[in-house]
C-alpha positions as CSV (number, residue, x, y, z in Angstrom):
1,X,0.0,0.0,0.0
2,X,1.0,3.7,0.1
3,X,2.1,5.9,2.8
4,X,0.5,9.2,2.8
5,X,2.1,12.4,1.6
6,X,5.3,11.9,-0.9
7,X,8.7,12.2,0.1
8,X,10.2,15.2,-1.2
9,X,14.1,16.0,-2.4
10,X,15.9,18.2,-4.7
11,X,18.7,17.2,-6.6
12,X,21.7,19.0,-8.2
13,X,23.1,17.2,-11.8
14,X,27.0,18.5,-11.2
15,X,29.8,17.7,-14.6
16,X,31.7,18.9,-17.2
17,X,30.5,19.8,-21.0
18,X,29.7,16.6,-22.5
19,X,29.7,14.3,-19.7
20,X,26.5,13.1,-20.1
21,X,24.1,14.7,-17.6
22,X,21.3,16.1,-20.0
23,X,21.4,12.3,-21.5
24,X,21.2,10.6,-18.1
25,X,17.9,12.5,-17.2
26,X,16.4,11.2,-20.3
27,X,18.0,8.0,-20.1
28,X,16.6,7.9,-16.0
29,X,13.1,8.8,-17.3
30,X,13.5,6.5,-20.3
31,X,14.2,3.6,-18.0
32,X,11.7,4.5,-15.2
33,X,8.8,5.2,-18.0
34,X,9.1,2.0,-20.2
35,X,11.8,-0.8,-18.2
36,X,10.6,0.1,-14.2
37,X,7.2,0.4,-15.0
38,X,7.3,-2.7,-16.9
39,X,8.7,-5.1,-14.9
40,X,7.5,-3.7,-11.0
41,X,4.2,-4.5,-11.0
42,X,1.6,-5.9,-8.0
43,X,-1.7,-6.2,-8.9
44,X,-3.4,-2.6,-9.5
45,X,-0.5,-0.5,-7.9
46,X,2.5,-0.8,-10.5
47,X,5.6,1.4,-10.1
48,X,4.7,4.8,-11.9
49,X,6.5,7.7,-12.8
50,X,4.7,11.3,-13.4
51,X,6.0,14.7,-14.6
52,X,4.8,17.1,-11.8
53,X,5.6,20.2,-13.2
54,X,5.0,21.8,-16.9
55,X,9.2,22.1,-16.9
56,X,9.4,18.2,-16.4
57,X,7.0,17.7,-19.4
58,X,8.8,19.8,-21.0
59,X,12.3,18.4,-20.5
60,X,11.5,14.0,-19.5
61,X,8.6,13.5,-21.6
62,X,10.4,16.0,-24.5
63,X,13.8,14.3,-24.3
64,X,12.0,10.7,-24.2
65,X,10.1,11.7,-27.8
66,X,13.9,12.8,-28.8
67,X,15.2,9.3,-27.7
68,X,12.3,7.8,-29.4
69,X,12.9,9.1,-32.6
70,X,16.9,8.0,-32.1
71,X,18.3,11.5,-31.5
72,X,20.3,13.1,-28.6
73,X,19.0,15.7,-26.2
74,X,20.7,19.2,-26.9
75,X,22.9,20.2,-23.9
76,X,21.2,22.4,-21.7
77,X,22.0,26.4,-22.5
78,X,24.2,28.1,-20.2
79,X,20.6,29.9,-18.3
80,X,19.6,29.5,-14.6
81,X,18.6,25.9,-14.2
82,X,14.9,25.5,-14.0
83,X,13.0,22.5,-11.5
84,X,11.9,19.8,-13.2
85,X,9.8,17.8,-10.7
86,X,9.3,13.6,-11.0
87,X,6.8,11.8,-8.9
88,X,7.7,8.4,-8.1
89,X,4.8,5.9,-6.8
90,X,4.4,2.4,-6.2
91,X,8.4,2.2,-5.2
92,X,9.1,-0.9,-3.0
93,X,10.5,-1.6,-0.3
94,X,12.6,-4.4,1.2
95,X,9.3,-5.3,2.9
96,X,6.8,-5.3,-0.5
97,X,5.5,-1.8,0.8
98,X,4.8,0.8,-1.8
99,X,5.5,4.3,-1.0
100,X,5.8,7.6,-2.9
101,X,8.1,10.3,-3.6
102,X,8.9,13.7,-5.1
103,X,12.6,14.6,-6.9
104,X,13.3,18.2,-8.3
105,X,15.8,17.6,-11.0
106,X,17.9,21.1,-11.8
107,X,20.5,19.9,-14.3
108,X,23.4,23.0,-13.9
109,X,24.9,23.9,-17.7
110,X,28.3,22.2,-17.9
111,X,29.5,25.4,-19.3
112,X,28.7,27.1,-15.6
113,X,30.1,24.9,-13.2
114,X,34.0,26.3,-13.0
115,X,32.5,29.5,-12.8
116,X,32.5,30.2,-9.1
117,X,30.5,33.7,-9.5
118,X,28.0,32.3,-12.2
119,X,26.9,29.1,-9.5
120,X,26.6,32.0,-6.9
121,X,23.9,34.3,-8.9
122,X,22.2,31.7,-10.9
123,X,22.2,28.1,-8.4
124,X,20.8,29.5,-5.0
125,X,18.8,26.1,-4.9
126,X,22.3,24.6,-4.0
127,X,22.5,25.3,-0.4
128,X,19.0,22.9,-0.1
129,X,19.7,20.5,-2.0
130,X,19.6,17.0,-0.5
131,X,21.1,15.0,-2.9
132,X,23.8,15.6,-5.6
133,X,25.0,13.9,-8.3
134,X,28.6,14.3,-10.0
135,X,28.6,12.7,-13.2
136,X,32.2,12.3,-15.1
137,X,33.0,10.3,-17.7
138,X,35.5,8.0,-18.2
139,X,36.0,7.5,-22.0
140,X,37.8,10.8,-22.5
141,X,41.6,11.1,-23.5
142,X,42.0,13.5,-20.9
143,X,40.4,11.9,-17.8
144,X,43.9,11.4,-15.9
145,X,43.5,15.3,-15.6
146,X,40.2,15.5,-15.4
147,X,40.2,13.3,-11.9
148,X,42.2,16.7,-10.9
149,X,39.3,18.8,-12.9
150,X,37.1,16.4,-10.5
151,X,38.8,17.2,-7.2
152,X,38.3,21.2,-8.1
153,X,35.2,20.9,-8.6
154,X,34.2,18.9,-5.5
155,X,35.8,22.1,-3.6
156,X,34.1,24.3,-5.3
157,X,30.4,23.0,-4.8
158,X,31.7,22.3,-0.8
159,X,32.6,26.2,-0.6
160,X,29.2,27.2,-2.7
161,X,26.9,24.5,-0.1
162,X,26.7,24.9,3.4
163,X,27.1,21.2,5.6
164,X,27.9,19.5,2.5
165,X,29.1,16.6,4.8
166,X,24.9,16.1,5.7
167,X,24.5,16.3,1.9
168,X,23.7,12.7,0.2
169,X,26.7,12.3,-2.5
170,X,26.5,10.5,-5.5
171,X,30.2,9.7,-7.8
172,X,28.7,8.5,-11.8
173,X,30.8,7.3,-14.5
174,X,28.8,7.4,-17.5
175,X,29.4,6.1,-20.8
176,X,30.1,2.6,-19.9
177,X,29.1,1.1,-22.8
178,X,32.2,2.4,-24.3
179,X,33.8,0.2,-22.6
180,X,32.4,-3.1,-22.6
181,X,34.9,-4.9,-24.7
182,X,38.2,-3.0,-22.3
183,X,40.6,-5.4,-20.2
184,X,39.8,-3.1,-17.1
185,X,36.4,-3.3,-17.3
186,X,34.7,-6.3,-19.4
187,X,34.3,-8.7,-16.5
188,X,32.9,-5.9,-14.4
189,X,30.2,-5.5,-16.8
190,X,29.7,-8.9,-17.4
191,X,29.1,-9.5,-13.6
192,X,27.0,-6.6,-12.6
193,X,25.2,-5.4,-16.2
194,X,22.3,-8.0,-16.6
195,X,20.8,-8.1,-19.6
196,X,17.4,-8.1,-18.2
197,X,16.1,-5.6,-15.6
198,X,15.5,-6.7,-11.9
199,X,12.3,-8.0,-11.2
200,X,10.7,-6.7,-7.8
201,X,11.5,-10.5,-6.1
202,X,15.0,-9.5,-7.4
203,X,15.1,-6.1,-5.9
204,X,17.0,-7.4,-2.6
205,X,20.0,-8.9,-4.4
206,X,20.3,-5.8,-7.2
207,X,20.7,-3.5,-3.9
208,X,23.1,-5.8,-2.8
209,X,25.1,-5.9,-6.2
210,X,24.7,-1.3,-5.8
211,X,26.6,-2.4,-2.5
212,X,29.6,-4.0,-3.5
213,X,30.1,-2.0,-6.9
214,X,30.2,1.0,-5.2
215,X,32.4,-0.1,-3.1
216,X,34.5,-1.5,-6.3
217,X,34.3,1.6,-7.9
218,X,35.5,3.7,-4.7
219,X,38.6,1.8,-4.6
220,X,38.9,2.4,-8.4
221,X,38.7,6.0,-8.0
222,X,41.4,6.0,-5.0
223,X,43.9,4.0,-7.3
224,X,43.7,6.6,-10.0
225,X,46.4,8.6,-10.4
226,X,46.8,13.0,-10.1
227,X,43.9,13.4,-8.0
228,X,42.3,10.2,-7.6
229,X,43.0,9.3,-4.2
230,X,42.6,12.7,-2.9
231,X,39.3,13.3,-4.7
232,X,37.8,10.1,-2.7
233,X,39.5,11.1,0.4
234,X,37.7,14.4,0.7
235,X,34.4,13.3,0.0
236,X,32.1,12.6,2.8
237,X,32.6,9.0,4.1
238,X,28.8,8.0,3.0
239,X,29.3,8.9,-1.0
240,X,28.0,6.5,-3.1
241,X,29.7,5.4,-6.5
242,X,28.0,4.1,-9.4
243,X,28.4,3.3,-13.5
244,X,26.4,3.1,-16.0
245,X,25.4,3.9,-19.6
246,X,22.3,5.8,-20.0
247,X,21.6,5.1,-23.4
248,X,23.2,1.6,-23.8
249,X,25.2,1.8,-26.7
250,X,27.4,4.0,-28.5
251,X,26.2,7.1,-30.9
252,X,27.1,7.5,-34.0
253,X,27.7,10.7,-36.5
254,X,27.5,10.5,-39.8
255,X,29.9,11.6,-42.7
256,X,29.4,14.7,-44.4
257,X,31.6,13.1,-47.2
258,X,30.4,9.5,-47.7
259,X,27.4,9.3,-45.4
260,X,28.8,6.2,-43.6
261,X,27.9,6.2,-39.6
262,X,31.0,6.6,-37.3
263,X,31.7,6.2,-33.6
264,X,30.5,9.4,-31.5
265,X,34.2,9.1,-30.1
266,X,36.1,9.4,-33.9
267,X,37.1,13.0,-34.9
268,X,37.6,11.7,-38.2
269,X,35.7,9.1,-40.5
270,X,37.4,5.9,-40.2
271,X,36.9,5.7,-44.2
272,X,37.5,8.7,-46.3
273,X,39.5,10.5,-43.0
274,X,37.1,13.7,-43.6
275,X,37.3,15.4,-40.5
276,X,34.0,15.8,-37.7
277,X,32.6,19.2,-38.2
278,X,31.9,21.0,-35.2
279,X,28.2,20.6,-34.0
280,X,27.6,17.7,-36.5
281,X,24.8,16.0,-34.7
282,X,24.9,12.3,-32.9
283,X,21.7,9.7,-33.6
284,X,21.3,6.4,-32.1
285,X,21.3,3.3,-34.4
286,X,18.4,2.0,-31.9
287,X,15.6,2.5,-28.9
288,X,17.9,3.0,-25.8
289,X,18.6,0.2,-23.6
290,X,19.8,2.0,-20.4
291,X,22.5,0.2,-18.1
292,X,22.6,0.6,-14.4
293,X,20.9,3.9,-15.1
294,X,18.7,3.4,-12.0
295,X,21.6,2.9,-9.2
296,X,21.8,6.7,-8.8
297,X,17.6,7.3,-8.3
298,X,18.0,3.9,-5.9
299,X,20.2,5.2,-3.9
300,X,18.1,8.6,-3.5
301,X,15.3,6.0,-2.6
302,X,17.0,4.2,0.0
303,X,18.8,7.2,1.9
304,X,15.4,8.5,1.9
305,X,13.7,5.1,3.4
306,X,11.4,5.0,0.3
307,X,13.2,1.4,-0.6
């Protein structure tokens, strides 16, 4: 059964340009629409997801029809973040309860977030949000500095947000579809990405399996080098880490020259060697099939004692 009133939280989407946060809202709402919805069912009560505001509408149920039709999301413009607000009923519990909750999304411009002054005039929601969500990704030629880029960052939102230690802290790597076929990380994937979603009698060991890869992931982070280990240490002692790939497999771009499809990650077609023009647009090849996606809206759940 439900429990009264919803829970209510607000949570910040912190990274870089092109790390992936404007996809991993759609991808979140993708999954939770179609996958969650699909598969958590009891009777008359089946988990449900809503937009509660017009600016969720506008962004979830806009960025799903985008995803539908095998495009990307833009990025979001460099303007004050606006709430998006998500209501989440039917979520269950350890016990088969099913309770409610509320999450305002504001996903900050990756374009603002090393400017100190520009977070100060434009995010004042910071210093109440309850959870946030850093979300870095790991494909990029120039992550060894960008675990420094990290570390700076993870300052600057502590000297922007009051008690941050009280705040509920979330460490993504996104993209992880683009590295399935890696040495460091096949047999990671291959033990904790089933290629079916949980079922709600599976719930208990896929909370167990968040467990133990965030724990794999923290010690991951800490053997980085430049900034690895001292990112970790400074982060409040209850973080979370989590990976996942929100759409499920790679985008590609086609060639302006040739027309044949190339990997979002080639600056160059792997044919004809015309170069990628800047702001060529990325499709999919087909429907999203999100990863792990969920680990970061379970935790909310659970540090929340929805599930």
């Amino acid at each position: 059964m439900l429990f009264g009133r919803p829970k209510e939280r607000t949570v910040a989407i912190i990274g870089y340009p092109n790390h992936g946060k404007t996809v991993f809202l759609a991808g979140l709402f993708w999954d939770s629409f179609f996958a969650l919805s699909e598969t958590m069912q009891d009777g008359a009560r089946p988990y449900a997801v809503r937009a509660a505001n017009a600016r969720a509408g506008e962004v979830f149920f806009g960025n799903a029809i985008t995803l539908s039709q095998l495009n990307l999301p833009p990025s979001s413009p460099r303007t004050p973040p606006e709430p998006a607000q998500l209501e989440f009923t039917g979520v269950p519990d350890a016990r088969g309860r099913r309770r409610s909750i509320r999450l305002t999304f504001y996903d900050i411009p990756g374009e603002a977030v090393a400017d100190e002054q520009w977070l100060l005039d434009n995010a004042p929601f910071l210093s109440a949000t309850d959870d946030i969500i850093f979300i870095f990704d790991p494909t990029r030629s120039d992550f060894t500095v960008r675990a420094l880029q990290a570390a700076d960052l993870r300052d600057k939102i502590f000297r922007l947000v009051p008690g941050c230690e009280r705040k509920n802290f979330m460490v993504v790597l996104s993209k992880m579809d683009e590295l399935r076929h890696q040495n460091d990380w096949a047999g990671m994937i291959a033990d904790y990405w089933p290629g079916t979603p949980p079922r709600p009698e599976d719930l208990p060991s896929y909370l167990n399996e968040m467990e133990v890869l965030s724990r794999t992931l923290r010690e991951w982070w800490a053997d980085r080098a430049q900034g690895g280990r001292g990112f970790v240490n400074r982060m409040p002692s209850q973080t979370r880490y989590c990976a996942m790939s929100s759409l499920g497999h790679q985008p590609v771009w086609d060639c302006p020259a040739c027309g044949m499809p190339q990997r979002d990650d080639r600056t160059a077609c792997a044919g004809c060697e015309t170069a990628r023009q800047r702001g060529t647009a990325f499709r999919l090849t087909r429907k999203p099939e999100p990863f792990r996606v969920r680990d970061p809206l379970f935790w909310i759940f659970r540090s929340t004692g929805v599930m």
